[in-house]
C-alpha positions as CSV (number, residue, x, y, z in Angstrom):
1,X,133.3,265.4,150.2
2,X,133.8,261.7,151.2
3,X,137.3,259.9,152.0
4,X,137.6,256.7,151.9
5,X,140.5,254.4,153.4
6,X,141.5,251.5,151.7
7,X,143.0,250.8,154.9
8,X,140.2,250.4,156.8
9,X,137.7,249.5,154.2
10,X,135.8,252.7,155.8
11,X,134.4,256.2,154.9
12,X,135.0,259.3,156.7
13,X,133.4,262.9,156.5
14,X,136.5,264.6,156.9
15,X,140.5,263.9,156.2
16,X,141.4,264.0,159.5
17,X,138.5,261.2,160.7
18,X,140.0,259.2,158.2
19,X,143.7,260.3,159.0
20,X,143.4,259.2,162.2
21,X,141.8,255.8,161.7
22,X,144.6,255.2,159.7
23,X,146.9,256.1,161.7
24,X,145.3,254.2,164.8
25,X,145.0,250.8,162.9
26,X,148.7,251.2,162.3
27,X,149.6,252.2,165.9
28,X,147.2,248.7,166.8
29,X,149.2,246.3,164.1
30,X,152.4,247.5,165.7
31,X,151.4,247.1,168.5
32,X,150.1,243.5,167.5
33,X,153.6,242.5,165.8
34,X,155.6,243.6,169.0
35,X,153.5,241.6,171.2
36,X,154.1,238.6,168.8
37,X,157.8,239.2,168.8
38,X,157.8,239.4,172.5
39,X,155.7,235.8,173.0
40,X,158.4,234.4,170.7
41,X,161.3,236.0,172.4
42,X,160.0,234.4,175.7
43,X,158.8,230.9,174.0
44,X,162.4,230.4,172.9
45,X,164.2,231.9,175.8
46,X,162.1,229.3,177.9
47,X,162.6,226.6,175.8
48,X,166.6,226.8,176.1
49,X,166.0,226.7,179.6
50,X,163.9,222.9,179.5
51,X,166.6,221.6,177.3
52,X,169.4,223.0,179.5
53,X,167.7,221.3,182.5
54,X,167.0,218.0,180.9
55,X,170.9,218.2,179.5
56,X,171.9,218.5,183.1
57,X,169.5,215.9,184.9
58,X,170.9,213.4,182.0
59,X,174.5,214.1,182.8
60,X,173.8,214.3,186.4
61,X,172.5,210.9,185.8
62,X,175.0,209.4,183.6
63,X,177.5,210.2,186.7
64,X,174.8,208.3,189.5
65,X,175.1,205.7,186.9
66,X,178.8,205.4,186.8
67,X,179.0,205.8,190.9
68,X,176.8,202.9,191.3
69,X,178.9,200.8,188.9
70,X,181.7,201.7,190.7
71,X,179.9,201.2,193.8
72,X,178.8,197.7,192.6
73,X,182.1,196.7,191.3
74,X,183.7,197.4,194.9
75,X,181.2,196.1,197.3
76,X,179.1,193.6,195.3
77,X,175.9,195.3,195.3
78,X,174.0,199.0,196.5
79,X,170.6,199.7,197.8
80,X,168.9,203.0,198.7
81,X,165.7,203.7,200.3
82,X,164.0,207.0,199.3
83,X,160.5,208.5,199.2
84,X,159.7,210.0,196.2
85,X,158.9,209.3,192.6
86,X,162.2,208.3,190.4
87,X,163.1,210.6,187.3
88,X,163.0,206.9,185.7
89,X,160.4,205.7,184.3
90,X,158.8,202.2,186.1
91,X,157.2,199.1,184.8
92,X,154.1,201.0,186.3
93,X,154.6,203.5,184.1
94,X,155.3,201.6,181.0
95,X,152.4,199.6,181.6
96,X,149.7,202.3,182.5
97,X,151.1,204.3,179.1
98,X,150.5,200.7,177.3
99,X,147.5,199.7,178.1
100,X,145.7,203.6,178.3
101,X,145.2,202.8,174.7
């Protein structure tokens, strides 16, 4: 006698051949689902954390922003020298994103 598992679209010689390839396709969609859920679990946690940063670099700049005016309004004027690349975007880079078309 034959068995045949709709499961696996297979035939077996015995039950227990086809028992356990049932069995083991199940154990591998499980497995399958649980790795999914995990990526998502991990895509979302991580993508709370980007928005929680950005939040806090735009509040952190919002208060620069109201230093310097403060700054400005008491002395007249500010200036800083720095090396590094500004979180703001420059005329470089508003150019160089225009014109890539």
């Amino acid at each position: 006698m034959k068995y045949y598992s709709e499961l696996v679209n297979k035939i077996y010689d015995t039950k227990e051949e086809c028992e356990k390839a049932e069995e083991a396709l199940a154990a591998k969609k499980k497995a399958e689902e649980e790795k999914q859920l995990t990526l998502k679990n991990e895509r979302e946690a991580r993508s709370k954390a980007v928005v929680e940063a950005f939040k806090k670099a735009r509040e952190a700049e919002i208060e620069a922003n109201k230093l310097m005016k403060e700054f400005v309004k008491d002395y007249g004027s500010f200036h800083m020298s720095y090396n590094g690349k500004s979180s703001l975007p420059t005329l470089a880079d508003f150019l160089d994103s225009f014109f890539i078309w």
